[in-house]
PQR file of N, CA, C, O and H, with PARSE charges and radii, in Angstrom:
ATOM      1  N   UNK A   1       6.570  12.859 -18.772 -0.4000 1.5000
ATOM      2  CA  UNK A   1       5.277  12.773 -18.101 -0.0000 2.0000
ATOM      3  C   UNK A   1       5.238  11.526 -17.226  0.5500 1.7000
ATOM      4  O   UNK A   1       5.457  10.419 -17.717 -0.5500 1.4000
ATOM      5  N   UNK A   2       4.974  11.689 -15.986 -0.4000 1.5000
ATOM      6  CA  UNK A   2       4.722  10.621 -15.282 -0.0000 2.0000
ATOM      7  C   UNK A   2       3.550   9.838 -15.074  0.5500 1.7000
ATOM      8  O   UNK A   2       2.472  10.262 -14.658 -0.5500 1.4000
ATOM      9  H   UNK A   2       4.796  12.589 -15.588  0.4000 1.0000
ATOM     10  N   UNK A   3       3.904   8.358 -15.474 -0.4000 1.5000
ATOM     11  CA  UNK A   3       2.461   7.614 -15.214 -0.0000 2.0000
ATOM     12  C   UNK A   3       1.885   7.296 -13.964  0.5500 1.7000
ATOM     13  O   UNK A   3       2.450   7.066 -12.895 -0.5500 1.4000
ATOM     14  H   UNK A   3       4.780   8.013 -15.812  0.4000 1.0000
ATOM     15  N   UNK A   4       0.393   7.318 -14.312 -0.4000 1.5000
ATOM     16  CA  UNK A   4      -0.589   7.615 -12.807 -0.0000 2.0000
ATOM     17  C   UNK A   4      -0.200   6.107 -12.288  0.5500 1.7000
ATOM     18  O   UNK A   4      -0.141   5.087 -12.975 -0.5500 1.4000
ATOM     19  H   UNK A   4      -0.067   7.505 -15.180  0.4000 1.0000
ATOM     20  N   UNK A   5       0.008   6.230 -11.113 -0.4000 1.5000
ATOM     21  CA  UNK A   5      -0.329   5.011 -10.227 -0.0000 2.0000
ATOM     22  C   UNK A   5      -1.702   3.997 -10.245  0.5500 1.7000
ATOM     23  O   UNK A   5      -2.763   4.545 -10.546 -0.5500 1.4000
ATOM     24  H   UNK A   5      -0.040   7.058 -10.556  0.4000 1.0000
ATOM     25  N   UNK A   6      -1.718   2.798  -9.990 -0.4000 1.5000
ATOM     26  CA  UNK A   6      -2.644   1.770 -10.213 -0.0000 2.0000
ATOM     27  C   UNK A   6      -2.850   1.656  -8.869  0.5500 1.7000
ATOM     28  O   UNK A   6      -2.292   0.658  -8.414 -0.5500 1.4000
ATOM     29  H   UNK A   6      -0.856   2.353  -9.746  0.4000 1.0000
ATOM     30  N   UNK A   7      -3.347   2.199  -8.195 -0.4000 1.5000
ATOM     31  CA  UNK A   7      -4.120   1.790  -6.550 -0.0000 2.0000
ATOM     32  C   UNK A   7      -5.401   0.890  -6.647  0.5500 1.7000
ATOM     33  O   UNK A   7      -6.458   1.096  -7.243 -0.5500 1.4000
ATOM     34  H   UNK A   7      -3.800   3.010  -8.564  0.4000 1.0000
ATOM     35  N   UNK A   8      -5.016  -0.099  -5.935 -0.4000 1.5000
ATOM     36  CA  UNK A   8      -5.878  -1.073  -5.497 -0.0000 2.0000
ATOM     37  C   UNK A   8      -5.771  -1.625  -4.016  0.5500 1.7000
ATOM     38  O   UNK A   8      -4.618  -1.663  -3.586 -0.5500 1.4000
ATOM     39  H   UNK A   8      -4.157  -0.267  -5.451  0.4000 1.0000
ATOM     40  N   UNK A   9      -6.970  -2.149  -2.987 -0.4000 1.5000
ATOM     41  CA  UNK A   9      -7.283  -1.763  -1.947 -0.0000 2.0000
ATOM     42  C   UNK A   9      -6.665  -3.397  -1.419  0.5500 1.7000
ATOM     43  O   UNK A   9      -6.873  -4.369  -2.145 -0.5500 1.4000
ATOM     44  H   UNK A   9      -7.907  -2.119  -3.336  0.4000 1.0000
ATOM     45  N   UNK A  10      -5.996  -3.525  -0.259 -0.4000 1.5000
ATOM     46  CA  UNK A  10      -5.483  -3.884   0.231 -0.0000 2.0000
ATOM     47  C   UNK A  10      -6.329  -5.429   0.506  0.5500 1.7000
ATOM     48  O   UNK A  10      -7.330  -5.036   1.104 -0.5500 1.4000
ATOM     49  H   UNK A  10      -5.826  -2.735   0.330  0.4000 1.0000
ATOM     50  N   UNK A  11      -6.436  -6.686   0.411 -0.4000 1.5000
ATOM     51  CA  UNK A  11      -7.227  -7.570   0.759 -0.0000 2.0000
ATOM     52  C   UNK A  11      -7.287  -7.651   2.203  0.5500 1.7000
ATOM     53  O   UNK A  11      -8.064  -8.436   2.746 -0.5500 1.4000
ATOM     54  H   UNK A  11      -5.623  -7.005  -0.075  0.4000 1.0000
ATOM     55  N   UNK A  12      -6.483  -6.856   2.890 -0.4000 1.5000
ATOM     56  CA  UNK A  12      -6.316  -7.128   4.626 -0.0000 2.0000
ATOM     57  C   UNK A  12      -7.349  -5.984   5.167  0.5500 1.7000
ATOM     58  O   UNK A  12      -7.851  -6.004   6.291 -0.5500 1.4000
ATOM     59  H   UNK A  12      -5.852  -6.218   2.448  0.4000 1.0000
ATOM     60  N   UNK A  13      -7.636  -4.747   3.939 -0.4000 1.5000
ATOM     61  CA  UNK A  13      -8.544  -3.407   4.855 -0.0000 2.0000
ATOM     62  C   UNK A  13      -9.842  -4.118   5.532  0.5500 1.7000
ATOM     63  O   UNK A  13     -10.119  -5.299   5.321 -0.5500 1.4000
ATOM     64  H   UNK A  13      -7.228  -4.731   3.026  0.4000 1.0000
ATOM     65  N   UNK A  14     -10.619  -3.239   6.389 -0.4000 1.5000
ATOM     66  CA  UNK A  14     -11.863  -3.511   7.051 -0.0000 2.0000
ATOM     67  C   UNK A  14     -12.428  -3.423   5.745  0.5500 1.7000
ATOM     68  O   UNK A  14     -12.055  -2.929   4.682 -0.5500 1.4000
ATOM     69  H   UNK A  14     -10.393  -2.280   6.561  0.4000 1.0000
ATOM     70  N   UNK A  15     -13.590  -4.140   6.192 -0.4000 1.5000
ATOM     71  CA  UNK A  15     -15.653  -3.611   5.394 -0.0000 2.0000
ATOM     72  C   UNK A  15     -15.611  -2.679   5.811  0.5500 1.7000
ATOM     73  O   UNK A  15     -15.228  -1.849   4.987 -0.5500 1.4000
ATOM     74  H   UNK A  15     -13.893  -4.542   7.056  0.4000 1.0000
ATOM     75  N   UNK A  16     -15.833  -2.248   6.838 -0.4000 1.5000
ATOM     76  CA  UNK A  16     -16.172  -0.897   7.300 -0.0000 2.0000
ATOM     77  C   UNK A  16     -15.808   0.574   6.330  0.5500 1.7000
ATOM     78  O   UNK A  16     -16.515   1.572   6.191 -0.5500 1.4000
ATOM     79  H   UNK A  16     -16.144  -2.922   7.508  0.4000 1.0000
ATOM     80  N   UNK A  17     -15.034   0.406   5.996 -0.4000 1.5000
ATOM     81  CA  UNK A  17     -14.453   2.010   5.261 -0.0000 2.0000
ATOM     82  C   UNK A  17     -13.232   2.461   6.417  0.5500 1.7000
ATOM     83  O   UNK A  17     -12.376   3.295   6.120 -0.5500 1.4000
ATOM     84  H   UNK A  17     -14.459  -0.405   6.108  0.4000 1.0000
ATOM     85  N   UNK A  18     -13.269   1.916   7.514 -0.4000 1.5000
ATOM     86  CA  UNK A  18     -12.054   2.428   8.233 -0.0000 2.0000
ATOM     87  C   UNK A  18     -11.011   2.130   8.473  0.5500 1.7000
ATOM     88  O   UNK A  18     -10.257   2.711   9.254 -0.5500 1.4000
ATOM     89  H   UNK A  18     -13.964   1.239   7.755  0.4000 1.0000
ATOM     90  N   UNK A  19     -10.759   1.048   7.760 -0.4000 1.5000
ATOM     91  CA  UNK A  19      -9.062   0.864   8.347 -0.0000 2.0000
ATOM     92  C   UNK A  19      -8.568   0.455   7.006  0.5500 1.7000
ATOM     93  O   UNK A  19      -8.023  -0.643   6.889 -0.5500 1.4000
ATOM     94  H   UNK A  19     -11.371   0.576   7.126  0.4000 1.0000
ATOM     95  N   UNK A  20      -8.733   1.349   5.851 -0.4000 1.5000
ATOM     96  CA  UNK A  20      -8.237   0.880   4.297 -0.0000 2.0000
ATOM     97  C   UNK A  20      -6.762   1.721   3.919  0.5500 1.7000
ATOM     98  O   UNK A  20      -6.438   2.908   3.897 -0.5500 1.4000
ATOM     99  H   UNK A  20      -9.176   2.240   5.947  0.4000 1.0000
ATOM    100  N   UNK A  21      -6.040   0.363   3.626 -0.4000 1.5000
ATOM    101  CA  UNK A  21      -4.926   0.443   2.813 -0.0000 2.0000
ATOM    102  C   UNK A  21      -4.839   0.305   1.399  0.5500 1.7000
ATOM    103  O   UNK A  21      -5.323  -0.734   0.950 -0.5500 1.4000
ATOM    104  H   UNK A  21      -6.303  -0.601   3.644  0.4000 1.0000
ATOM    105  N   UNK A  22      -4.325   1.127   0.569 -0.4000 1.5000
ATOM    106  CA  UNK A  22      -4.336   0.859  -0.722 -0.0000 2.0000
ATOM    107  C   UNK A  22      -2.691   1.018  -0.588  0.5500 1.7000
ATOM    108  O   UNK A  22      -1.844   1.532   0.142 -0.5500 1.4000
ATOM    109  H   UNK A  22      -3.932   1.971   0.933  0.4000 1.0000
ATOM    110  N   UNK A  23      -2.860  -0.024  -2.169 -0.4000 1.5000
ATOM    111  CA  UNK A  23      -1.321  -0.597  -2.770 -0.0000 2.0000
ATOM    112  C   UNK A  23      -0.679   0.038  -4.252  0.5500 1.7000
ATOM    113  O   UNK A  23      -1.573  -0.135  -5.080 -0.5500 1.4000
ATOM    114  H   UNK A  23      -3.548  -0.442  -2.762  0.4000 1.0000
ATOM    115  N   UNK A  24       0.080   0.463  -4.680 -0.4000 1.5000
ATOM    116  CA  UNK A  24       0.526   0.811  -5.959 -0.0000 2.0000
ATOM    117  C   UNK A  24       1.720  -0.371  -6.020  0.5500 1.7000
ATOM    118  O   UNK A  24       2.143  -0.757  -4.931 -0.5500 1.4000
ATOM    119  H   UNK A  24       0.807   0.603  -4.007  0.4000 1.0000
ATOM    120  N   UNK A  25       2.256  -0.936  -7.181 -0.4000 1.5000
ATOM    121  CA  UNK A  25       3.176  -1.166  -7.773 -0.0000 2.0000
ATOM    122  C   UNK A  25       4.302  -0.246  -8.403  0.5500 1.7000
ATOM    123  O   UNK A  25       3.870   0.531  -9.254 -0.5500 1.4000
ATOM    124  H   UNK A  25       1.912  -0.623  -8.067  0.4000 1.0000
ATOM    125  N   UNK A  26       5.964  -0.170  -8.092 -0.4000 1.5000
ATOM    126  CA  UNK A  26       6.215   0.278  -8.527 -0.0000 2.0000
ATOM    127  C   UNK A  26       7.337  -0.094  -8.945  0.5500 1.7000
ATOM    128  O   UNK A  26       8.208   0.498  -8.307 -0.5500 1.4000
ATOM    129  H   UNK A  26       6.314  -0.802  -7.400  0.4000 1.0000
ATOM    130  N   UNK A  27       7.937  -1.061 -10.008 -0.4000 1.5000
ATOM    131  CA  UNK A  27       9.262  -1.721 -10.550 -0.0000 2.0000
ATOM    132  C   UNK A  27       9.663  -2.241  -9.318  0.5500 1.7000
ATOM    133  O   UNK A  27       8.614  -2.554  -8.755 -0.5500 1.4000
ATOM    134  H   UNK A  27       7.230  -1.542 -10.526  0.4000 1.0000
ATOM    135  N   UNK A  28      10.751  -2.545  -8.481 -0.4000 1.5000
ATOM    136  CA  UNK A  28      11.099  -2.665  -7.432 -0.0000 2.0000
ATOM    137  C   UNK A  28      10.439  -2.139  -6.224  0.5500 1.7000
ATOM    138  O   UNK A  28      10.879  -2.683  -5.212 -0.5500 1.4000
ATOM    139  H   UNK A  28      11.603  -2.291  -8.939  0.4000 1.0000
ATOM    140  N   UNK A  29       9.790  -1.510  -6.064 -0.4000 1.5000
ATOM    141  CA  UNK A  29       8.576  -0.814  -4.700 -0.0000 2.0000
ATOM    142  C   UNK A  29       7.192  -1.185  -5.225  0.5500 1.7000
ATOM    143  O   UNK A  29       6.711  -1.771  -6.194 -0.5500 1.4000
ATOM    144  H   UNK A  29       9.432  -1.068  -6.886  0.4000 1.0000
ATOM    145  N   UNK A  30       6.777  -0.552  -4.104 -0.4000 1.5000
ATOM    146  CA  UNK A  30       5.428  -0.677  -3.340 -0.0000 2.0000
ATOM    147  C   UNK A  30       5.062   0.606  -3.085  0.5500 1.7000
ATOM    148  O   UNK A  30       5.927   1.111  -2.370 -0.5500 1.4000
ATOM    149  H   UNK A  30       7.168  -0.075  -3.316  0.4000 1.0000
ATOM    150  N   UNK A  31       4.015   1.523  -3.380 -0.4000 1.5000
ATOM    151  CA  UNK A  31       3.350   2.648  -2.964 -0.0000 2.0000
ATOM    152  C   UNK A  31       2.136   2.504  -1.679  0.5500 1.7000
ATOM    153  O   UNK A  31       0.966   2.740  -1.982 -0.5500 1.4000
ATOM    154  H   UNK A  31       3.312   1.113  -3.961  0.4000 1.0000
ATOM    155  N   UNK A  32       2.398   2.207  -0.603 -0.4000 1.5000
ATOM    156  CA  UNK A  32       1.130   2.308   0.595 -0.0000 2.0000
ATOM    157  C   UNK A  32       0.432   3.832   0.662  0.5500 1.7000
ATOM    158  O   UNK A  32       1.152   4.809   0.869 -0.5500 1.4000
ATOM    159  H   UNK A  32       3.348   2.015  -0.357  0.4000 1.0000
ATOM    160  N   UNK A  33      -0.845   3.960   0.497 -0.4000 1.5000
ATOM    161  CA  UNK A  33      -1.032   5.309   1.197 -0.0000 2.0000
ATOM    162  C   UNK A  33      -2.818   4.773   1.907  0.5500 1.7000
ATOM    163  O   UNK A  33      -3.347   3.673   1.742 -0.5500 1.4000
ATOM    164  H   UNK A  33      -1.430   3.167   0.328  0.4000 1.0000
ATOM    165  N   UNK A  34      -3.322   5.831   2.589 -0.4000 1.5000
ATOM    166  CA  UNK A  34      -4.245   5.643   3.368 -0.0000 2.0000
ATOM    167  C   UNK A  34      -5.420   5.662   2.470  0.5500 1.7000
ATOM    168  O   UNK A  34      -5.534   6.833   2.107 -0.5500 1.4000
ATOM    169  H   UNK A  34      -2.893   6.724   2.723  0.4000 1.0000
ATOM    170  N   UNK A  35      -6.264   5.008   1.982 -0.4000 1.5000
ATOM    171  CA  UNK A  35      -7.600   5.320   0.777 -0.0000 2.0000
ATOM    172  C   UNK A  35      -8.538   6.059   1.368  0.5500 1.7000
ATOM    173  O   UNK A  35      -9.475   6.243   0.591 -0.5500 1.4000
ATOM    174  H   UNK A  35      -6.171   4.057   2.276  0.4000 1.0000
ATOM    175  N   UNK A  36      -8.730   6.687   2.663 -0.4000 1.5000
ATOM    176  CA  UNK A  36      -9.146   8.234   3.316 -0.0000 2.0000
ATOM    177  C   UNK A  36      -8.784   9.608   2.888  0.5500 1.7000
ATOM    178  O   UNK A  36      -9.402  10.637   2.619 -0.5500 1.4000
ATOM    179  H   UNK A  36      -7.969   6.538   3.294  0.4000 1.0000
ATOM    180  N   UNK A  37      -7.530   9.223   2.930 -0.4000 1.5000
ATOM    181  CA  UNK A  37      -6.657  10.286   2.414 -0.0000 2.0000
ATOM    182  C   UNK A  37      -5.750  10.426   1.370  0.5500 1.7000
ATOM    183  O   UNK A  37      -4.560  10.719   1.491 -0.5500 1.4000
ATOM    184  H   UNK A  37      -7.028   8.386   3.150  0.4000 1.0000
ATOM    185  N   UNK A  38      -6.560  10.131  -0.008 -0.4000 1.5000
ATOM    186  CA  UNK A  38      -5.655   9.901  -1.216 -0.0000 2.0000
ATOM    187  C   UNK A  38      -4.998  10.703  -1.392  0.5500 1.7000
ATOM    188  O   UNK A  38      -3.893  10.187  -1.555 -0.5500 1.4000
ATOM    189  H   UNK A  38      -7.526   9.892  -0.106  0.4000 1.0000
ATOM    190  N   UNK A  39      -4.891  12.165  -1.515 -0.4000 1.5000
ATOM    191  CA  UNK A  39      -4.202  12.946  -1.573 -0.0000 2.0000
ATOM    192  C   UNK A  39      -2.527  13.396  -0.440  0.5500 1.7000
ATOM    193  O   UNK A  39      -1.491  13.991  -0.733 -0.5500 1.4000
ATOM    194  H   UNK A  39      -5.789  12.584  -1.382  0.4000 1.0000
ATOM    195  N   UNK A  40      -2.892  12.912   0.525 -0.4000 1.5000
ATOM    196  CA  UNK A  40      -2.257  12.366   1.747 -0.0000 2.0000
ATOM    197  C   UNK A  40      -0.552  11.317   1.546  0.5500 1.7000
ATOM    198  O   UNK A  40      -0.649  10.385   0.748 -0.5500 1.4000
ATOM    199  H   UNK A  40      -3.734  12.428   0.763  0.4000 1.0000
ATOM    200  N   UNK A  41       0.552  11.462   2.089 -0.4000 1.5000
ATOM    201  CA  UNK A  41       1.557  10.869   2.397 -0.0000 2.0000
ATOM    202  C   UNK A  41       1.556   9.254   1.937  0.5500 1.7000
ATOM    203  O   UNK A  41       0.711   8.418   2.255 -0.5500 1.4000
ATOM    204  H   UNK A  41       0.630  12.219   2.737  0.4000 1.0000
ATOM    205  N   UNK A  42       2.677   9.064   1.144 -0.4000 1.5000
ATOM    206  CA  UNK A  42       2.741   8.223   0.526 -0.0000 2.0000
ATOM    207  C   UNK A  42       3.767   7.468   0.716  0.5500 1.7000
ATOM    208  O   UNK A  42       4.811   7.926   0.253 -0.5500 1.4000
ATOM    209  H   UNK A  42       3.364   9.744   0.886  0.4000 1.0000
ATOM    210  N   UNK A  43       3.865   6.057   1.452 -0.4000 1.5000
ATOM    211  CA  UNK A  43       5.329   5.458   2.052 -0.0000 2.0000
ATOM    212  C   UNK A  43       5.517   4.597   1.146  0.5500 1.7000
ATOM    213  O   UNK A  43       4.632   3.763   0.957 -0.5500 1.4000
ATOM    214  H   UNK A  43       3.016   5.685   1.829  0.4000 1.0000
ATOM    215  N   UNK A  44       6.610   4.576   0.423 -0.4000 1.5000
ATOM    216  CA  UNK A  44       7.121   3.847  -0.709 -0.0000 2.0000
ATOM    217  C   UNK A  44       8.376   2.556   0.085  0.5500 1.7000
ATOM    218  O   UNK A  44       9.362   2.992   0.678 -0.5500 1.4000
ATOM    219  H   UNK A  44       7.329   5.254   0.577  0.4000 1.0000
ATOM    220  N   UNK A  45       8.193   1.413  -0.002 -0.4000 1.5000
ATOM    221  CA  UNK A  45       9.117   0.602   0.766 -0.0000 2.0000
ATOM    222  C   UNK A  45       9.380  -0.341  -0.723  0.5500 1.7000
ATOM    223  O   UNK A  45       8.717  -0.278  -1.758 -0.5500 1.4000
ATOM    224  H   UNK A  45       7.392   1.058  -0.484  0.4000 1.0000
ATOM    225  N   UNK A  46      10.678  -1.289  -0.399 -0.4000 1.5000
ATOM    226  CA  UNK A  46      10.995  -2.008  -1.409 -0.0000 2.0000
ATOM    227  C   UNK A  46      10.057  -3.204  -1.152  0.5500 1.7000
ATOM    228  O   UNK A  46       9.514  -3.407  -0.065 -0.5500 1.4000
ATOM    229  H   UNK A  46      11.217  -1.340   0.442  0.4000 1.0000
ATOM    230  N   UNK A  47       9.855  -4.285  -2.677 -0.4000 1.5000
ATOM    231  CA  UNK A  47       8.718  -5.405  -2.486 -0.0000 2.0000
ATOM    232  C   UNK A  47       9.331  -6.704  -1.232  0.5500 1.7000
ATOM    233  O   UNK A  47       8.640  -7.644  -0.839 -0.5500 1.4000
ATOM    234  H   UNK A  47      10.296  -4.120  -3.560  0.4000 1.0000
ATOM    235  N   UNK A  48      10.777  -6.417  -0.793 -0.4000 1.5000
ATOM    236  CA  UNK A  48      11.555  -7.416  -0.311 -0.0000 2.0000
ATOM    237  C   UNK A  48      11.483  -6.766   0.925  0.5500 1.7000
ATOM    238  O   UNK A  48      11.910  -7.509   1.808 -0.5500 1.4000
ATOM    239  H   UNK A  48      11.339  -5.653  -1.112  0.4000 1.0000
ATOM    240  N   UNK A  49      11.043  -5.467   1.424 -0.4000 1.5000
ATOM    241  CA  UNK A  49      10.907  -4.951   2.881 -0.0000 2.0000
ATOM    242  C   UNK A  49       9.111  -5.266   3.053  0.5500 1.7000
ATOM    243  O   UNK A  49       8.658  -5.384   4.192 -0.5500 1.4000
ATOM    244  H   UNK A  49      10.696  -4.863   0.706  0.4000 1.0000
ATOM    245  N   UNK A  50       8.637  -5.326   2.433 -0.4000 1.5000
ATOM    246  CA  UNK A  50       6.968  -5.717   2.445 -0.0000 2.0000
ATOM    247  C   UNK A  50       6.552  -6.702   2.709  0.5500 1.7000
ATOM    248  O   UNK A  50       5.595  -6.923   3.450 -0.5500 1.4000
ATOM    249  H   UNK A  50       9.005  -5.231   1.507  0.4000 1.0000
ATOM    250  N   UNK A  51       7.372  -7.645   1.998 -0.4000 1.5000
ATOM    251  CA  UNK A  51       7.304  -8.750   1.845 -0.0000 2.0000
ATOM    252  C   UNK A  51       7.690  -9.332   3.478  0.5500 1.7000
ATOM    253  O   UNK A  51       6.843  -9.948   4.123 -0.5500 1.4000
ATOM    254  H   UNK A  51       8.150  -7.466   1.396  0.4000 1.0000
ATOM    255  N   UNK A  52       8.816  -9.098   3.926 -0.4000 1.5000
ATOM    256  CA  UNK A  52       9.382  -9.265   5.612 -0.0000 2.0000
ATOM    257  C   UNK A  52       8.571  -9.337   6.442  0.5500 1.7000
ATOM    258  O   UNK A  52       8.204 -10.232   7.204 -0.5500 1.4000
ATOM    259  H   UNK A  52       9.505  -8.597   3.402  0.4000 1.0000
ATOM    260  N   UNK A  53       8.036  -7.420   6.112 -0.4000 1.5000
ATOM    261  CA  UNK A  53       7.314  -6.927   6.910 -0.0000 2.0000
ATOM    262  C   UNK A  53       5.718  -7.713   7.252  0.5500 1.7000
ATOM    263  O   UNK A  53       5.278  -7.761   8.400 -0.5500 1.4000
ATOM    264  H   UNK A  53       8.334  -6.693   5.493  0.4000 1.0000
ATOM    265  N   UNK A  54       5.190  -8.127   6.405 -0.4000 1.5000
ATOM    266  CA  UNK A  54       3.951  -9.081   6.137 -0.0000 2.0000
ATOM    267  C   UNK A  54       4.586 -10.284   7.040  0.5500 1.7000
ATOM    268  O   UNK A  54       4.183 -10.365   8.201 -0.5500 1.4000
ATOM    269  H   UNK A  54       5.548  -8.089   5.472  0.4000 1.0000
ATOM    270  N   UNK A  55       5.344 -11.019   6.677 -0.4000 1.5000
ATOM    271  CA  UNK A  55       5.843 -12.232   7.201 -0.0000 2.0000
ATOM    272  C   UNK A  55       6.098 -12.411   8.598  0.5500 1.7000
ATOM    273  O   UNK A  55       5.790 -13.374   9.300 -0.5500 1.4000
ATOM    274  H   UNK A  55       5.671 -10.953   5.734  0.4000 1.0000
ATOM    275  N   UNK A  56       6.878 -11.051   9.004 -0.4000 1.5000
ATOM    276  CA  UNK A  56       7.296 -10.675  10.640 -0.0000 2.0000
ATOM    277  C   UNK A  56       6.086 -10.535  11.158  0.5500 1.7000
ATOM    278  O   UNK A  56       5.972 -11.165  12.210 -0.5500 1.4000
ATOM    279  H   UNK A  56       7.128 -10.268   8.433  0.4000 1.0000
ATOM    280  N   UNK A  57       5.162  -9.972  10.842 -0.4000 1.5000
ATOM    281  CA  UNK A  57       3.694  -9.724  11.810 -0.0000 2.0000
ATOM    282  C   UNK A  57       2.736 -11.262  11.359  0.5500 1.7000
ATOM    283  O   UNK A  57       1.869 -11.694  12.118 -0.5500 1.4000
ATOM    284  H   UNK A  57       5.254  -9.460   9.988  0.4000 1.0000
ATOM    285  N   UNK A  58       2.933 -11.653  10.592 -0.4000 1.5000
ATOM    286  CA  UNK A  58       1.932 -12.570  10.929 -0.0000 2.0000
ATOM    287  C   UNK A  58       2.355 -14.030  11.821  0.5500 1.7000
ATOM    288  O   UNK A  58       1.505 -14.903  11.995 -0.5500 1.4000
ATOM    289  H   UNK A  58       3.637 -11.303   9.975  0.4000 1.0000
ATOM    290  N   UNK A  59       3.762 -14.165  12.349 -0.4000 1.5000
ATOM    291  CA  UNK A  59       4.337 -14.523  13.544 -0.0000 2.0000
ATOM    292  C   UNK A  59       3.688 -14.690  14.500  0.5500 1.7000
ATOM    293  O   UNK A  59       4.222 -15.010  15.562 -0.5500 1.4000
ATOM    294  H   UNK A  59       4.452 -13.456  12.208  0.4000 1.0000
TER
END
């Protein structure tokens, strides 16, 4: 049986309701999906490509 994911909302989303990212943990990854569309596509990256990726954009 697989355990449910822990989604929690991104400290970077809008107030608004429109531009929300939610986060899962997952051993070595990261679960991103859109909190509009929970049911919706789910991009799993490693915590060391996230981590970059955060670092490279705020450049």
């Amino acid at each position: 049986m697989k355990r449910p994911l822990t989604w929690r909302k991104s400290t970077r989303s809008g107030s608004d309701g429109g531009s929300c990212v939610e986060l899962a943990g997952l051993n070595d990854d990261v679960a991103i999906r859109d909190s509009k569309d929970p049911r919706g596509p789910i991009l799993v990256v490693s915590r060391v490509a996230l981590r970059d990726a955060i670092r490279s954009a705020e450049r």
